[in-house]
Structures are given as structure tokens and as C-alpha cells.
DRENMI-889520 format. One line per 8 residues: their letters; for each residue z, x, y negated of C-alpha. Coordinates in steps of 0.02 Angstrom, whole numbers, padded with zeros to 5 digits. Last residue first. Layout:
N
a) Z:X:Y; ...
//
This chain:
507
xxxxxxxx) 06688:07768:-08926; 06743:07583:-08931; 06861:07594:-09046; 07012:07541:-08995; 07179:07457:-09008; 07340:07534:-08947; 07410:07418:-08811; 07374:07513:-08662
xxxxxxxx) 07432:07667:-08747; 07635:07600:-08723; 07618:07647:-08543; 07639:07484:-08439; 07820:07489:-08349; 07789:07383:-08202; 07943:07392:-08108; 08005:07219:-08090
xxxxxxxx) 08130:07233:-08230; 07992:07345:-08341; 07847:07206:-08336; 08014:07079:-08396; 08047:07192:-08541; 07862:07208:-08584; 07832:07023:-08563; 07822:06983:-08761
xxxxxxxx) 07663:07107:-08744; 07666:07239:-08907; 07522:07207:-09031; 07390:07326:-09052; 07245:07209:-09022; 07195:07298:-08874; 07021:07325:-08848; 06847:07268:-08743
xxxxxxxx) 06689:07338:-08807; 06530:07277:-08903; 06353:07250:-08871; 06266:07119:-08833; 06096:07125:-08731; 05940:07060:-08811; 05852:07235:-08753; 05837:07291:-08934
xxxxxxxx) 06030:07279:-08936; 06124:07146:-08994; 06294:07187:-09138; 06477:07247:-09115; 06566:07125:-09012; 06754:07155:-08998; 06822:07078:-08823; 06999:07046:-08814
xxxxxxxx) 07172:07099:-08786; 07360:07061:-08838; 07325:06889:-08919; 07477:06813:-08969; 07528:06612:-08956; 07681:06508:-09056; 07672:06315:-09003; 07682:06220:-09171
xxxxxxxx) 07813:06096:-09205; 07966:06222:-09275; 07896:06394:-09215; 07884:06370:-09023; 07869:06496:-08890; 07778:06656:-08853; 07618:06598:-08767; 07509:06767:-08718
xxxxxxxx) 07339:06772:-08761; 07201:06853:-08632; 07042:06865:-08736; 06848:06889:-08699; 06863:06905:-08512; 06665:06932:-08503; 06518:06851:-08397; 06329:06910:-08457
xxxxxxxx) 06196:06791:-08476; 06137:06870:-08643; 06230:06727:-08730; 06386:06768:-08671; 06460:06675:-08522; 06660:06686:-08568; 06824:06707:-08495; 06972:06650:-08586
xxxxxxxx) 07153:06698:-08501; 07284:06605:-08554; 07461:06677:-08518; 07654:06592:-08489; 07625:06432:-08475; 07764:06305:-08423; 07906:06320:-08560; 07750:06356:-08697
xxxxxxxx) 07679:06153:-08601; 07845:06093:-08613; 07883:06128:-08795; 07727:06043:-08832; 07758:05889:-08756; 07935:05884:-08813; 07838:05906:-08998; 07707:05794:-08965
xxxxxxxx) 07829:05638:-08916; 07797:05590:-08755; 07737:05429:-08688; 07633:05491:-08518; 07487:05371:-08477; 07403:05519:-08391; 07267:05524:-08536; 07432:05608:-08657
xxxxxxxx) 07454:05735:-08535; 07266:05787:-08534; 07255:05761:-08730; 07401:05911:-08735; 07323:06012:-08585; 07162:06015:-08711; 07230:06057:-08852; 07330:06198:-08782
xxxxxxxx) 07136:06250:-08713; 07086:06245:-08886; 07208:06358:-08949; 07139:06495:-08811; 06976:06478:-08821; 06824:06357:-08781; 06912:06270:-08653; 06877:06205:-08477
xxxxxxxx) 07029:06228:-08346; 07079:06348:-08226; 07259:06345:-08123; 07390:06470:-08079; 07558:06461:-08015; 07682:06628:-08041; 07835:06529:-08027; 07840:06387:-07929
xxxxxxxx) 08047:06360:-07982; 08039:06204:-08082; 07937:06228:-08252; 07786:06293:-08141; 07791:06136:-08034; 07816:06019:-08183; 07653:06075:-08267; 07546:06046:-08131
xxxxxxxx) 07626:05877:-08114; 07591:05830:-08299; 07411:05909:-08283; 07384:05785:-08125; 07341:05654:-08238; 07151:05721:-08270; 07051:05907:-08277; 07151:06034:-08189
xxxxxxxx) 07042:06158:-08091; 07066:06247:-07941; 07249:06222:-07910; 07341:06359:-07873; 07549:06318:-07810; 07641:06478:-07789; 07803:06499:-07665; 07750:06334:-07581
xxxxxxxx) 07921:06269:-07492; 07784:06095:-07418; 07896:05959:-07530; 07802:06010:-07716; 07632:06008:-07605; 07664:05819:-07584; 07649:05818:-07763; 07487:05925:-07797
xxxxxxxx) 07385:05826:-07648; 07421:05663:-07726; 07392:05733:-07916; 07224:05804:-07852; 07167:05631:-07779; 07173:05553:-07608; 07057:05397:-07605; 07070:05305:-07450
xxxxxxxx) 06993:05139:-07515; 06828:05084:-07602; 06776:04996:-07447; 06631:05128:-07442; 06772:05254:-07439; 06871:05323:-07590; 06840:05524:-07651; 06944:05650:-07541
xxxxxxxx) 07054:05799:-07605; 07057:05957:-07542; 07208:06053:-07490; 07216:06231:-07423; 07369:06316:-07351; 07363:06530:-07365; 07483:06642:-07283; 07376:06775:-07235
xxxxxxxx) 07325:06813:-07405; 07147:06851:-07478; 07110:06678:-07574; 06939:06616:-07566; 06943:06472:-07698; 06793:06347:-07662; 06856:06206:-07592; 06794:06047:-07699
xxxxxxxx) 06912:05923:-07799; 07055:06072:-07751; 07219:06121:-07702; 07285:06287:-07670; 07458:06324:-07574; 07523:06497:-07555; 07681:06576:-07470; 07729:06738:-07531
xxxxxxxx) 07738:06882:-07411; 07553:06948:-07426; 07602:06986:-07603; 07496:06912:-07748; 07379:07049:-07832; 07217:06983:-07755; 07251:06809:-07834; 07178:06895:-07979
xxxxxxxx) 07001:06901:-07925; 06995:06725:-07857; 07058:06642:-08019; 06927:06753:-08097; 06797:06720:-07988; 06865:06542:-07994; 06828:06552:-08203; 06666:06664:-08196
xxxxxxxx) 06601:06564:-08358; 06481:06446:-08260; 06540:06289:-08377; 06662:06336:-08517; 06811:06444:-08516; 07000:06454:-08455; 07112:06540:-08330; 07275:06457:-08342
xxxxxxxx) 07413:06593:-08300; 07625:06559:-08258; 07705:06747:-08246; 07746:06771:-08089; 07796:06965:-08114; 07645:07034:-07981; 07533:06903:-08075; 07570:06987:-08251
xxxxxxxx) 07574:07173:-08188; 07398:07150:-08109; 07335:07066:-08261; 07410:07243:-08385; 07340:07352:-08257; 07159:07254:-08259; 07179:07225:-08455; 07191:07429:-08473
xxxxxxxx) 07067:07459:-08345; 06938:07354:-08451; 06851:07170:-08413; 06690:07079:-08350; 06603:07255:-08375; 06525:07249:-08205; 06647:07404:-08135; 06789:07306:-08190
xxxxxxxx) 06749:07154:-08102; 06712:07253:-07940; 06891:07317:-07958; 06981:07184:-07984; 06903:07126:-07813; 06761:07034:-07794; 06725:06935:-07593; 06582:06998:-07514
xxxxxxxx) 06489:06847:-07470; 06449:06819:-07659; 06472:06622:-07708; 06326:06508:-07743; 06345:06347:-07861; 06211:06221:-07809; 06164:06097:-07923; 06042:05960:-07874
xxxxxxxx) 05967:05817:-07951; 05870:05670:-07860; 05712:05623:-07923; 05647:05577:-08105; 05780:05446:-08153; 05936:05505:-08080; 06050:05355:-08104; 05931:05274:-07975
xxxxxxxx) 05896:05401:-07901; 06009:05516:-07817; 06148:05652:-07911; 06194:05807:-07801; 06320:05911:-07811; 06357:06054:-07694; 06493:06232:-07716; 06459:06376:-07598
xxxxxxxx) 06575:06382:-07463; 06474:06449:-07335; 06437:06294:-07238; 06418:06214:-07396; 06534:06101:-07529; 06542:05918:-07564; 06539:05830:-07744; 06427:05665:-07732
xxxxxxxx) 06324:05557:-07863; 06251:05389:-07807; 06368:05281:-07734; 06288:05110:-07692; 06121:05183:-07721; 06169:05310:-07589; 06265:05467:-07550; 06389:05490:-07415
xxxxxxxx) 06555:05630:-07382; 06615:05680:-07216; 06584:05853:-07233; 06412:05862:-07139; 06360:05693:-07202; 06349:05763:-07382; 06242:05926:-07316; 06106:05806:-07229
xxxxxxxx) 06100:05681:-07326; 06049:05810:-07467; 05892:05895:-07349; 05857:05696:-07300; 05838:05652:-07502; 05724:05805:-07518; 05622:05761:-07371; 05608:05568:-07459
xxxxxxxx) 05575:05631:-07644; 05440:05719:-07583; 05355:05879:-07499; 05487:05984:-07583; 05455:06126:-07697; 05502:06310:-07704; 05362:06401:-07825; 05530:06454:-07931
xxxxxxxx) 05571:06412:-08110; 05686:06549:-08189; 05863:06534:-08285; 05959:06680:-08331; 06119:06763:-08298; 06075:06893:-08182; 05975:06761:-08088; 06005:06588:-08095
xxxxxxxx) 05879:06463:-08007; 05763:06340:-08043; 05668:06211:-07904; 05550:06070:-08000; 05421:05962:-07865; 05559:05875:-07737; 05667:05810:-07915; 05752:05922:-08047
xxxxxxxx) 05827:06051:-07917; 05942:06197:-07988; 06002:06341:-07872; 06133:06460:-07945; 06193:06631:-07899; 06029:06703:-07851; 06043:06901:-07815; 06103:06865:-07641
xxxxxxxx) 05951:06795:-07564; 06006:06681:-07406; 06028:06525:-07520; 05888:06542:-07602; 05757:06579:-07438; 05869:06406:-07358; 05815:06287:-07491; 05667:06243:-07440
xxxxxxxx) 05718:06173:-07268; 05922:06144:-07276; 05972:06246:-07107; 05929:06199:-06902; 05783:06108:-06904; 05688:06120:-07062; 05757:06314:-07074; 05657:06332:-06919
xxxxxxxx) 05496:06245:-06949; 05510:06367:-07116; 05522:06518:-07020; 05399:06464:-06888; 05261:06428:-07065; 05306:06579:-07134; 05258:06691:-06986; 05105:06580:-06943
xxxxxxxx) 05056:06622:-07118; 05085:06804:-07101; 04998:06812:-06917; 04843:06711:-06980; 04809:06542:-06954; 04701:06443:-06886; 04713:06263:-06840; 04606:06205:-06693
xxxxxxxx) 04746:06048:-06672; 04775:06078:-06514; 04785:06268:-06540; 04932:06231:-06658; 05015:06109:-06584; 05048:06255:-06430; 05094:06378:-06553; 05213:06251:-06643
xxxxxxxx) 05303:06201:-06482; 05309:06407:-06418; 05381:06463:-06605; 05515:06326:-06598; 05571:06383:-06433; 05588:06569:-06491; 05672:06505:-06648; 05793:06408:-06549
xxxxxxxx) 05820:06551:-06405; 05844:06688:-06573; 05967:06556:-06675; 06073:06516:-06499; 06071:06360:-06461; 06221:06255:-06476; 06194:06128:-06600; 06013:06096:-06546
xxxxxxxx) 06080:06057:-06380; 06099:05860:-06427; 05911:05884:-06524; 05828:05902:-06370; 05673:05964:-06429; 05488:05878:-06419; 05491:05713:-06528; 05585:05811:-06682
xxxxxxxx) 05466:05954:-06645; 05311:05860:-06656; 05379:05772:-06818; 05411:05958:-06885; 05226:05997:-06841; 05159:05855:-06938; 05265:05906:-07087; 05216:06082:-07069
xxxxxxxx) 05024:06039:-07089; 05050:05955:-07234; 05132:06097:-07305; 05017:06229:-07274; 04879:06113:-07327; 04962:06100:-07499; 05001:06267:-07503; 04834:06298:-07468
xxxxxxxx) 04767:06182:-07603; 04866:06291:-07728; 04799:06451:-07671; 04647:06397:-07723; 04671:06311:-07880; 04764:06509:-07923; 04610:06590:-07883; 04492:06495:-07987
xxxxxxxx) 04342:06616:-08019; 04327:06670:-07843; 04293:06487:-07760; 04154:06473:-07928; 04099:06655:-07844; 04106:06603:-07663; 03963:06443:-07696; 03813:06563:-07690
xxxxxxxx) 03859:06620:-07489; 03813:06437:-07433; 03970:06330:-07413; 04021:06251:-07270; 04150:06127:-07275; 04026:05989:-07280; 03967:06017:-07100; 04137:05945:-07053
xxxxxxxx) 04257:06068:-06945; 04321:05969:-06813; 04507:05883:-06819; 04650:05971:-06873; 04581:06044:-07036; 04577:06227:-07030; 04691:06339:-07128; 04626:06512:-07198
xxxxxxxx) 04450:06486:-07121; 04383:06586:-06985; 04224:06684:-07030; 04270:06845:-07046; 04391:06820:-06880; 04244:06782:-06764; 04272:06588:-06734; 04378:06520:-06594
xxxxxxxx) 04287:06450:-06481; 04206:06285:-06476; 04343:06119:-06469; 04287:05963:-06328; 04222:05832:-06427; 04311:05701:-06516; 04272:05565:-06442; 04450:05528:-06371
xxxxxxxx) 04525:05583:-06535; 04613:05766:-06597; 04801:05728:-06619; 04845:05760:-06797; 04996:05654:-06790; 04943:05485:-06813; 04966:05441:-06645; 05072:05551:-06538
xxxxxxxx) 04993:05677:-06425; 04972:05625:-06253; 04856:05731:-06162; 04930:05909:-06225; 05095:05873:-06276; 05122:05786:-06135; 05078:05892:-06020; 05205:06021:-06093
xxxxxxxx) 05329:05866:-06076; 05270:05862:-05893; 05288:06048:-05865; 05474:06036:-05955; 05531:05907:-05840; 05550:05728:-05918; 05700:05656:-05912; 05741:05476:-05903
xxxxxxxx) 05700:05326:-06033; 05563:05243:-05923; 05430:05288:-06045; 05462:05475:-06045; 05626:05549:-06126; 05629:05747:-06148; 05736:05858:-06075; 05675:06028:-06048
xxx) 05613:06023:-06258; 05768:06128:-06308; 05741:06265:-06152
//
């Protein structure tokens, strides 16, 4: 179907029996084609005496090994099935050049997955016996699945990024694949031919959403097909092959709910968060790296009415907001000429003149800050944003050396009497040592007390010791003091039962 159209010498189309011919009589040079004096290939072998992986010319007398030489083969198992892997992969780069010069790569795009795979299974098959390669039915299994995520997804990487208990995939260089599973790092037998194939896998993503990578400019941000977050770093600033991080999010979409169930908060904060973002109360989710911040974000975005008009804007789109009336920004990095740019603070002002009800931005980390703080001091009640902070007083700190990076003369006190105007609630999630993800405090900004912004913790996460299984225990509770919102919780009808703020024990 693919391979129907292929150009001959002349430059028009071949028919699909001629390009069949052609695979058969004029095989490419260099690519395992079997040679003029080669002679013509015996019969298949009996299948106890077929090879794993034959080589894709004739079998040399050397390969034979009397009966005596299968224990030293026995005694290394692992050398073994290393060389296969190795043969197994040499042998799917020649096929994936066969396939490059055999489909027609214009109607890749809209093939259907089972007429691509069926057509990719038919090319290989056919190289395959050419080449008096045998392989059994696993094997030839894996190696059409692999031909097929070569052509159509991103080669090695595809198996991670379609198994849902991975949530992040690490690659130091083609030979060095981790990824994060429940919260903790493992190496994976995933590998990359070279540095070339894995340069081609990350040209291929980049170029997909209008973003490049080179020497010139050799880090990128971009995002996936499914929206999972991409960065990539090339040689030379990566020194031992290109870098990789890709940040997976769950197809099913978590809910309040979900996140209670894992232990990433109690009822109590869940009824007192759903009250909060129902009242527009201003919140900055913040934490460190991989703390479940835009899960978060995501989680509580849940309780905004469908009736409210939402804009988010974002480095990379990741936030999967569950409104109908939704309008996304991104912003765009300069072009080769070094022009175009369209930052965060571009995207966050221009949303100020689109009647946004809330304004989210995914995470405020330069000049835009002062703007971000101006929308929720001026009507855009109820916007949220993330930003990285080790707890609640540093993440103050942080909007403060933020505002004072944007070239902004302000005296610290007006500066801090905007940001307890602006923000309402800081809510500090955490990745705890035993890779789990917990809302450790949500502190509530009061005011100011002379020169110092005045902040109370209402809940947070008591650790009690590590169990034998290195997992930490401990429970969330209330710190016993009484929200400053109660009064507004009551005016929009959210009157929280006084219990929720009674500490606890843990039971």
C-alpha cells in the first residue's frame, strides 16, 4: 500500500510488483544484500539447528562449533544475550534503511496504525528471507514492533512512554536510559544504537512543535503528542551525549479525589481547598523539582465553575484544565535570527485585555511575577500560579527577589504589602524522601505586622518516624488554628465544620 509508489531511475512510479522486484534483484549496496557470487541460499535448517540470528550473508564454517564448545557458550549467559542484542540491533538498522527506501513516506501520515504495521511486517519479511536471517516468532515480533515505533513514534522510547507506571524517562547519552517508578530511579536495558539515532529520535519531537536544536542552540523545552513535558540538552554543552528528560503525565486526568485516595492530602484539607478555590481566594502552589506541583495546580482547578472564563499561560503546555471555557497560551523561544521571542510576561499582559475571569500561569519564575501579581490585585480573583520553594516563608522570599530581578525599584515594605494584598494561600507540596508526593502545609497570608508579611499554617503533614520498609510515616493534621477566611467560606456558602481545624493524632 506504503511502498505502491516508489521512484525508479527515471524519477516516476514504480508499481508495487516492480518495487517487489526490486527488492529482490536490486538490493541496495551496503545493505546486507547477498553478492553476485554468493551462491544460491540451502534450505532452511531443521529448527534445532537454526541459529538465533543468522548473519546475512552464508553461514561461515567458523560458526560451527563441535558439541564440546556449548558448555563455555552456557557458562556466560548474559555475554550471550548481549551479542544478540547487538545483532538484533544491527540487523534493525539495515531493515529500517530498507523501509525508508521502500514506503511512501508522504502517506505515512495517514495510514492507518494496523495497514502501516501490516505493510511494515510484509517489507521486513521479505528482507528477511533475502538476507537468510532467522528468527523466531518472539524476535520477529519485537523486531516489527520496533521497525514500527522507528517509523511512525520515537524508536526506543515508545515501550516507556506507553507503560503507565513510569512517570519519568531519563537519557544520559544513546547507551544510559533511567526511568521513575513509584518514586524511584531504575536503569533500563533501553539503549540507542548511537549518538546519531538518538539525535534524529530528538529532531524529531522538537521539529514537530516548531521548535530546533543544534550546536547553535543546544538545549530545547517542547512538549509531546500527549502532552507530556520534553527537554533535551545536545552535545556540545552535553558532554557525554545528548540529555533527555521526559516528564510523563497520567492519561486519566486526577481528581481531588484520586489525590486523596494516594495519601497526597486528607478530606479535611480537600473540603477546606475546594472551599478556597470556589471563594477565589488567590493560591501559589509551591515545592521543589517533581513535587506534584501541576498535578496539584491541575487537581484544584477541578473546583472552578464551568461558567468562569479561564486563561493559562505557560513556558511548556502541560496544565489539563477540565472546563469548557478554557484559552491556552504558550510562549515561544526567539528564532534562528534571534527574533520573535514571546515570553510569559507578553502572553500574561495581553491576557489582562482578553475579560479572563481567572488568569493560571504554570509557573512564575522571572519579570512576569510583577504582572502576575497585578492581575490578582485588580479584579482576577481566584488566579493561581506554581513556583519553586522549599516552604512557605521561602516562597515569599522568593516572589520578593523575583520582583526585585524585574528591574522593579520598590521599597521592601510596598513590595511586601503587595505581595499579602495579592496572595491569599501557599500551598507546599513535597517529594519525600521515600519517593512519595505529599501537601505538607497549606499557610494562609494574613497581612502585615509593621515590615514583616504576617502568615498561619492551618494544616500540615506531621511525620512520625520510617518504617522497616524505608517508607515514612506520619499523618496529615490541623494545626488548631481558626482559617482567617472563615467569614468569607460562610458568605459564599461554605461553612467548614469547626472539627476540620482541630488538630490530630493520627490514630
Amino acid at each position: 500500500m506504503f511502498s505502491r509508489y516508489k521512484k525508479g531511475a527515471t524519477g516516476k512510479p514504480v508499481s508495487a510488483f516492480s518495487a517487489s522486484k526490486l527488492h529482490a534483484t536490486k538490493a541496495p549496496a551496503g545493505q546486507g544484500a547477498v553478492p553476485p557470487d554468493t551462491p544460491p541460499a540451502a534450505p532452511p535448517a531443521p529448527p534445532a539447528a537454526a541459529r538465533p540470528l543468522a548473519e546475512p550473508k552464508a553461514v561461515r564454517p567458523e560458526r560451527k562449533a563441535p558439541p564440546a564448545a556449548a558448555a563455555p557458550a552456557r557458562a556466560a549467559p548474559s555475554d550471550k544475550e548481549r551479542k544478540r542484542k547487538e545483532r538484533l540491533g544491527e540487523l534493525k538498522v539495515e531493515l529500517h534503511h530498507r523501509l525508508l527506501d521502500s514506503l511512501n513516506l508522504s502517506a505515512i501520515e495517514t495510514a492507518s496504525e494496523k495497514d502501516l504495521r501490516a505493510e511494515i511486517q510484509d517489507i521486513a519479511s521479505e528482507a528477511l528471507n533475502e538476507m537468510n536471517v532467522v528468527l523466531n516468532r518472539d524476535e520477529r515480533a519485537t523486531l516489527y514492533r520496533e521497525l514500527y515505533d522507528e517509523v511512525r513514534g520515537l524508536g526506543p522510547l515508545e515501550p516507556l512512554l506507553q507503560d503507565d507506571t513510569v512517570s519519568d524517562i531519563l537519557v544520559n547519552g544513546p547507551h544510559q536510559v533511567f526511568v521513575e517508578r513509584g518514586g524511584k530511579l531504575q536503569l533500563t536495558d533501553v539503549t540507542f544504537k548511537d549518538e546519531k539515532h538518538l539525535l534524529r529520535i530528538i529532531d524529531k519531537i522538537v521539529s514537530a512543535v516548531g521548535r530546533r536544536v543544534d550546536e547553535s542552540n543546544p538545549y530545547v523545552d517542547a512538549r509531546l503528542a500527549d502532552g507530556s513535558r520534553f527537554n533535551a540538552m545536545v552535545p556540545p554543552i552535553a558532554v557525554d551525549g545528548s540529555l533527555v528528560s521526559i516528564r510523563k503525565f497520567k492519561k486519566d486526568k486526577l481528581g481531588i479525589e484520586d489525590l486523596v485516595r494516594f495519601g497526597a492530602f486528607s478530606e479535611d484539607m480537600a473540603l477546606y481547598l475546594e472551599a478556597a478555590v470556589a471563594t477565589r481566594l488567590n493560591i501559589i502552589v509551591s515545592g521543589g523539582t517533581g513535587s506534584g506541583k501541576t498535578t496539584t495546580l491541575n487537581a484544584l482547578s477541578s473546583f472552578i465553575d464551568n461558567s468562569e472564563r479561564i486563561l493559562t499561560i505557560e513556558d511548556t503546555a502541560e496544565l489539563q484544565l477540565q472546563q469548557t471555557h478554557v484559552g491556552r497560551m504558550e510562549s515561544r523561544p526567539p528564532n534562528v535570527e534571534g527574533k520573535g521571542a514571546v515570553t510569559q510576561r507578553d502572553c500574561l499582559r495581553n491576557a489582562l485585555r482578553m475579560r479572563p475571569d481567572r488568569i493560571i500561569v504554570g509557573e512564575t519564575r522571572g519579570e512576569e511575577v510583577i504582572d502576575m501579581l497585578q492581575a490578582m490585585n485588580t479584579g482576577h480573583d481566584g488566579s493561581m500560579t506554581t513556583i519553586h520553594a522549599n516552604n512557605a516563608r521561602d516562597a515569599v522570599s522568593r516572589l520578593e527577589n523575583m520582583v526585585a530581578m524585574a528591574g522593579i525599584e520598590m521599597p521592601l515594605k510596598a513590595m511586601r504589602a503587595q505581595i499579602a494584598s495579592a496572595v491569599n494561600l501557599l500551598v507546599q507540596a513535597s517529594r519525600l524522601q521515600d519517593g512519595s508526593r505529599r501537601m505538607v502545609s497549606i499557610t494562609e497570608i494574613t497581612g502585615m505586622e509593621g515590615d514583616v508579611l504576617s502568615m498561619q499554617e492551618v494544616f500540615r503533614f506531621q511525620r512520625t518516624g520510617l518504617g522497616p520498609d524505608g517508607k515514612i510515616l506520619g499523618h496529615f493534621t490541623a494545626t488548631g488554628v481558626r482559617s482567617h477566611y472563615s467569614e468569607r467560606f460562610r458568605q459564599w456558602g461554605y461553612d467548614l465544620p469547626a472539627s476540620i481545624y482541630e488538630p490530630s493524632t493520627g490514630g
